[in-house]
C-alpha positions as CSV (number, residue, x, y, z in Angstrom):
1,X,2.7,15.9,64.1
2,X,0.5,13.5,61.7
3,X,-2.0,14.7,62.9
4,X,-1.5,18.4,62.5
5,X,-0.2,17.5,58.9
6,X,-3.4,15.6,57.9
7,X,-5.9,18.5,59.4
8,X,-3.7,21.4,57.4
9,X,-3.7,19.2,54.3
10,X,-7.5,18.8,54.5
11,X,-7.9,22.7,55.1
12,X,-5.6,23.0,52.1
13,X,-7.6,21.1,50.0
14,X,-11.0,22.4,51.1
15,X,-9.5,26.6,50.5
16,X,-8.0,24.9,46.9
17,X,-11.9,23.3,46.2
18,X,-13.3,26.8,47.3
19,X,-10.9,28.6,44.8
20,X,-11.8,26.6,41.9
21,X,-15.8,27.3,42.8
22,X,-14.8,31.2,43.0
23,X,-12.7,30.5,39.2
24,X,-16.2,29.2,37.3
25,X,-17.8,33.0,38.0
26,X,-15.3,35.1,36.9
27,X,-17.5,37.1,34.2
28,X,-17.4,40.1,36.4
29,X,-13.8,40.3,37.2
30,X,-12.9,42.9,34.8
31,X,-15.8,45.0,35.9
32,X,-14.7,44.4,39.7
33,X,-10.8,45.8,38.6
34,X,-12.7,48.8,37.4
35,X,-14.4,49.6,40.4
36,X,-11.3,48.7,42.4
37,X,-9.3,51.1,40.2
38,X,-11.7,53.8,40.5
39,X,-12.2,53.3,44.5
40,X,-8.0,53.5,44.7
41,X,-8.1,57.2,42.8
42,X,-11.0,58.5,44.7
43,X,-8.8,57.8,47.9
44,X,-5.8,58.9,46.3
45,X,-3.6,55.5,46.9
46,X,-0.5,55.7,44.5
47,X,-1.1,54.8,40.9
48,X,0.3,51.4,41.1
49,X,0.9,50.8,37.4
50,X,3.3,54.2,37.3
51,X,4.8,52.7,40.6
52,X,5.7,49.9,38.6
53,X,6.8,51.3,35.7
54,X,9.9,53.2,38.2
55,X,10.8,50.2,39.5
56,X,11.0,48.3,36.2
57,X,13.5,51.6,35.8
58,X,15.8,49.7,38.4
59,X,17.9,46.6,37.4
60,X,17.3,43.6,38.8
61,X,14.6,45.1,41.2
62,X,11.7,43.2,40.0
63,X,13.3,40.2,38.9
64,X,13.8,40.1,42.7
65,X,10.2,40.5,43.4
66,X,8.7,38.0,41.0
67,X,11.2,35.7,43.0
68,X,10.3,37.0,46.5
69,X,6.6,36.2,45.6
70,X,7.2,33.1,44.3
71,X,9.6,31.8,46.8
72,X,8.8,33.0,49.9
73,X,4.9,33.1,50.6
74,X,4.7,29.5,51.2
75,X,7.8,28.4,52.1
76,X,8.5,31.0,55.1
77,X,4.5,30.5,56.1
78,X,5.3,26.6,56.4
79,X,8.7,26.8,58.8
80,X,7.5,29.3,60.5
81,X,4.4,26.7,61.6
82,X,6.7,24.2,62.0
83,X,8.7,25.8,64.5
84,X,6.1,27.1,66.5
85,X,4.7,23.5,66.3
86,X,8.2,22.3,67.5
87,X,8.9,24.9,70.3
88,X,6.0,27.1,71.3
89,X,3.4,24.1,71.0
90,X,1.1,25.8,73.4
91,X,1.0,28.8,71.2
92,X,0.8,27.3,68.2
93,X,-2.7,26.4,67.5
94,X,-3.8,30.2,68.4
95,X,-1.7,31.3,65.0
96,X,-3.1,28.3,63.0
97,X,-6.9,28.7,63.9
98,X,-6.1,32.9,63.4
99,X,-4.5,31.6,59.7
100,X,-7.4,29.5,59.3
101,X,-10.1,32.4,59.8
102,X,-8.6,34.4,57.7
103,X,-7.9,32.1,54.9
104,X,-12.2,31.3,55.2
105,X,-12.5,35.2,55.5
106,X,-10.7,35.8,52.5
107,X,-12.2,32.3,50.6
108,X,-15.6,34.1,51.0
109,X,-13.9,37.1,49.4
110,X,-12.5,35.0,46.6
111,X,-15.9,33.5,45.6
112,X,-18.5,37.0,46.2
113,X,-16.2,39.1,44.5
114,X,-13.6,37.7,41.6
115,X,-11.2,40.3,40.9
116,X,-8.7,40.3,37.8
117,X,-5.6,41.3,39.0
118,X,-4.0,44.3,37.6
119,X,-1.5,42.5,35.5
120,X,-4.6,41.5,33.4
121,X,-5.8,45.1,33.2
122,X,-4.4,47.9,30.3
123,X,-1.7,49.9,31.8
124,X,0.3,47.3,33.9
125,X,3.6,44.7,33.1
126,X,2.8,41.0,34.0
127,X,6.4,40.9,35.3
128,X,6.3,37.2,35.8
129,X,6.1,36.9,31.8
130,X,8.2,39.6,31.2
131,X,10.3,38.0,32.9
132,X,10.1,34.3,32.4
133,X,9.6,34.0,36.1
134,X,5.5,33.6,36.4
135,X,3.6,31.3,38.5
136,X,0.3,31.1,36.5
137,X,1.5,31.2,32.8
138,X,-0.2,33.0,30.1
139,X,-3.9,31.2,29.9
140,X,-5.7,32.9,32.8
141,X,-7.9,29.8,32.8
142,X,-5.1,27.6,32.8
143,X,-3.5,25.6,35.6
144,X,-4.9,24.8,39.4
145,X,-4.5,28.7,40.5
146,X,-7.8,30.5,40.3
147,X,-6.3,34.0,38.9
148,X,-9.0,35.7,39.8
149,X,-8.7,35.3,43.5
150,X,-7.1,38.5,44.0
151,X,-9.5,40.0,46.5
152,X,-7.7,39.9,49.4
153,X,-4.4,39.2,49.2
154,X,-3.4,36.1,51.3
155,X,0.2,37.0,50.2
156,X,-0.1,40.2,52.6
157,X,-2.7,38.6,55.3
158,X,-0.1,35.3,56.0
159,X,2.8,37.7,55.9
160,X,1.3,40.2,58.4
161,X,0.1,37.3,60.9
162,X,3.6,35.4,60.5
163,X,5.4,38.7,61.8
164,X,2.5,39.9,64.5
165,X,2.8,36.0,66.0
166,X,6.8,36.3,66.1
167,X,7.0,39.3,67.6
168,X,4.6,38.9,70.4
169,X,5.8,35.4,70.9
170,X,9.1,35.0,70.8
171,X,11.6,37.2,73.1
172,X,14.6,37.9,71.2
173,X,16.1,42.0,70.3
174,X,15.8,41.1,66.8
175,X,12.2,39.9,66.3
176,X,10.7,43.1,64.9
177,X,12.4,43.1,62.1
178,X,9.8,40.5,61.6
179,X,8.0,43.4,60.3
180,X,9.5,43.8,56.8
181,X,8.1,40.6,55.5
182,X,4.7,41.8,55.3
183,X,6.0,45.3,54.3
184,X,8.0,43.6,51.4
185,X,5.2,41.7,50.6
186,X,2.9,44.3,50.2
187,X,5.2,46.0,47.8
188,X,6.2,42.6,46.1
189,X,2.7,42.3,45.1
190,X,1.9,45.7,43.8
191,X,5.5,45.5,42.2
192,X,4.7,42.5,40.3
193,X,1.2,43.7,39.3
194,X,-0.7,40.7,41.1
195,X,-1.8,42.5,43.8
196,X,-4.3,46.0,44.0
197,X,-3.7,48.2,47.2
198,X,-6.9,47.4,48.3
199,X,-6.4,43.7,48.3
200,X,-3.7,44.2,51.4
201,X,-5.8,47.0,52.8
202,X,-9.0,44.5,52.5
203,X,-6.9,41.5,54.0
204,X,-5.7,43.1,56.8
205,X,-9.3,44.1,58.4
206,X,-9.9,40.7,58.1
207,X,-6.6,39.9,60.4
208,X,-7.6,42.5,62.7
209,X,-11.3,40.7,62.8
210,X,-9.5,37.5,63.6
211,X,-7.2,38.2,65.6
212,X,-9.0,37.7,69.0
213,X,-8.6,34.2,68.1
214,X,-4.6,34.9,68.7
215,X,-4.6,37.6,71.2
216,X,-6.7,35.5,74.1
217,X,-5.9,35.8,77.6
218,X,-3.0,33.5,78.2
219,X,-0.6,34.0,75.3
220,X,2.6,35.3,77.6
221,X,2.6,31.9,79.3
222,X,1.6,30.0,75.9
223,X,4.7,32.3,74.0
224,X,7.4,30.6,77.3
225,X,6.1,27.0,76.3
226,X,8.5,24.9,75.0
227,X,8.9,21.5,73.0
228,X,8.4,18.6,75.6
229,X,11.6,17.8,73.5
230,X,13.6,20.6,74.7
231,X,12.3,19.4,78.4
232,X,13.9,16.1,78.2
233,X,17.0,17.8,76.9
């Protein structure tokens, strides 16, 4: 377990050191929401900022999302690890080397194309401020977070992976309604104006380009493993 704590620390900090390269060229991030806007209406996605305006319409509904995105991303990501760590140790490090590809997929995203998220652009509510619930604060340049990271969205890539790697791991009824995290997700971030539709769209070809790393011959018997632990017991 030290072990596994020290090597995702060190990935941590090397995605974190990436970031903060991708933050010091940022002078074409407004351009790059353009073209991202423009791309969305050519495809005919839903205009996200009049999405958001009908749900600011409902009480309470994104006060809930500014707290589901600030909440739950990291926090579900981390005990879901920890259990599969715990008791599906032989599946384990085929989610965490799938999370890690992405992540280095979606790094290389971060620092080729900086995107300013759509709560920086005319037209949308930076709910977070509105509501006195934000992560980043007002100073885009302030803080650890590189804001203009928003191309992909690791919010919707760890969600999706989370809920693909519990349901074809673990055996119980219930486990597809693994599924709405990353659906909630995706429509937490568009809610909440830090996320394009393109970002999850983006994000999720690069799961599907990683996900041999999860899906290798195998997994069945690597999904029955349990904790030496529970052996004993």
């Amino acid at each position: 377990m030290v072990r596994e704590a020290v090597l995702l620390a060190t990935l941590f900090l090397v995605y974190s050191a990436g970031r903060q390269i991708a933050a010091k060229h940022t002078g074409s991030a407004f351009d790059h929401a353009d073209q991202v806007l423009s791309l969305q209406r050519w495809l005919h996605l839903p205009n996200e900022a009049a999405l958001q305006q009908h749900a600011l319409q409902v009480p309470h509904l994104v006060e809930g999302a500014n707290l589901y995105y600030a909440s739950v991303h990291a926090p579900l990501t981390a005990i879901v690890l920890l259990w599969l760590s715990i008791w599906r140790p032989m599946a384990y490090p085929r989610v965490r080397w799938t999370m890690v590809s992405v992540t280095a997929l979606a790094l290389v995203g971060h620092i080729v194309y900086p995107l300013a998220p759509p709560r920086m652009m005319p037209g949308f509510v930076d709910t977070g401020l509105l509501f006195g619930q934000s992560v980043y604060g007002p100073d885009h340049s302030d803080g650890v977070a590189n804001q203009f990271a928003a191309m992909p969205s690791l919010h919707v890539g760890w969600a999706a992976l989370i809920a693909l790697s519990m349901i074809l791991i673990t055996r119980t009824k219930w486990r597809w309604l693994w599924l709405l995290h990353p659906i909630i997700t995706f429509g937490v971030v568009v809610v909440t104006a830090n996320h394009y539709w393109m970002d999850g769209i983006v994000v999720l070809v690069l799961l599907a380009v990683s996900l041999p790393l999860l899906l290798r011959p195998g997994l069945r018997a690597a999904s029955n493993s349990v904790s030496p632990l529970a052996a004993v017991k």
